[in-house]
Steps between C-alpha positions, in 0.01 A plus 500: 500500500534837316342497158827497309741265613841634478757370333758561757476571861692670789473507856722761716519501854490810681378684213277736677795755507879596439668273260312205514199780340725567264581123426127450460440786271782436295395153421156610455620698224723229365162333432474298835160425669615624880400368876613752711537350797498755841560432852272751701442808266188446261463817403888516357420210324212567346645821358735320361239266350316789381849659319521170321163486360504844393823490309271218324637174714366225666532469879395408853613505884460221729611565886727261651806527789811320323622368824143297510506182326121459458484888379765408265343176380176712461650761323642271177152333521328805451701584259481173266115538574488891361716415206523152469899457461840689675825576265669746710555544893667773612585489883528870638290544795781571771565743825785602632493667874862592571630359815919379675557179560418461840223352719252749492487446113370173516126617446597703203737218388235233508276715341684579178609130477166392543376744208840507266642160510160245640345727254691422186573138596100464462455719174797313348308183638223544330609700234698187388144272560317726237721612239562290195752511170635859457365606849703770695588537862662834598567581873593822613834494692717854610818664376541584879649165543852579406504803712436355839378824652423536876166419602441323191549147649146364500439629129826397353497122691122478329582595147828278512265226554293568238781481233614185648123375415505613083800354473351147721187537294657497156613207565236323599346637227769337240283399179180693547611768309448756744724766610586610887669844518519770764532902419682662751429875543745736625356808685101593345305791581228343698320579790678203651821653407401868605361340862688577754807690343621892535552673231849522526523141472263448219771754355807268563350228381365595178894574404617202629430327111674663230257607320376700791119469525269274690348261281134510441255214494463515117913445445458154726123420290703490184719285600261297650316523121838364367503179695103428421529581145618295204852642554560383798447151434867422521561690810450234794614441866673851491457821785513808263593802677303777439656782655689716269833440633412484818677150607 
């Protein structure tokens, strides 16, 4: 137990970098108590640890694979045993290897449903076994949806799921007083984004919203803020599409 209990307490997944770091630093600053939760990189996510405390915040990282029930069930247990309580889960560790829909993509396939969808089923799982009155549950979904690109198949069938689960899971969560949302990003300037792509294409796509820019991870942290915060209190089993126009 830290010294200071706080009085409110966040846990992101995939914080350790992109916009789930963002997510986690954001809420730190909101006045959150963070577990940063990473899947392989601890030095990431102990610089983002670090960040926190030195802006004057209150955080740890705890490893764990999504896709792993035990690691998961370890994770909110280490949690609730650094800060004795969880308000806020915020579902963002994701990957996205782009592959067609054939038979040779069935490795990649497996693996981003095993990660994006298995892993949100058991965040949301146990996300709605810890939280209590005024708890929130945000997933992070994509913008990418509505465009059905090419080689997006995997990625897109994954993140469909996992707004088919917020919307399951507020439900089930009808008077607990907890809210289920997703935030769906359009286009972000993240190494996952930048991976893979010339820059010719990184070109066309940054026009393709209207307001012609990628996003950045801080645009889809404030929003993020929103839904945790006392104005979003209202806002519940909803996909908000972050993506300036995008879709």
């Amino acid at each position: 137990m830290h010294a200071a209990t706080p009085s409110k307490v966040a846990l992101v997944t995939g914080g350790s970098r992109g916009i789930g770091q963002a997510i986690a630093q954001r809420l730190a600053a909101d006045g959150f108590a963070v577990v940063v939760n990473y899947a392989g990189n601890a030095a990431r996510a102990q610089q983002t640890v670090a960040a926190i405390e030195a802006a004057g915040g209150q955080a740890i990282a705890i490893q764990g694979d999504v896709g792993s029930q035990s690691d998961v069930s370890a994770l909110f247990d280490g949690a609730k045993a650094a800060f004795g309580r969880i308000d806020v889960v915020v579902n963002s560790a994701g990957i996205m290897p782009m592959t067609p829909i054939a038979e040779a993509g069935l490795a990649d396939f497996d693996r981003v449903i095993a990660t994006n969808l298995r892993g949100a089923f058991l965040v949301l799982a146990q996300a709605a076994a810890h939280l209590g009155e005024g708890g929130r549950i945000i997933a992070l979904s994509t913008s990418v949806i509505a465009k059905s690109f090419p080689s997006y198949g995997p990625y897109i069938a994954s993140k469909a799921g996992v707004e088919g689960l917020v919307h399951v899971l507020a439900n089930e969560l009808r008077g607990r007083g907890i809210t289920v949302n997703a935030v769906a990003p359009g286009p972000v300037g993240t190494d996952l984004f930048f991976n893979g792509k010339t820059p010719e294409q990184i070109a066309q796509v940054t026009n393709l919203a209207p307001l012609q820019r990628l996003g950045t991870p801080d645009d889809i942290a404030g929003v993020v803020s929103f839904l945790a915060g006392p104005d979003g209190a209202w806002v519940n089993s909803q996909v908000v599409r972050a993506n300036g126009g995008f879709a």
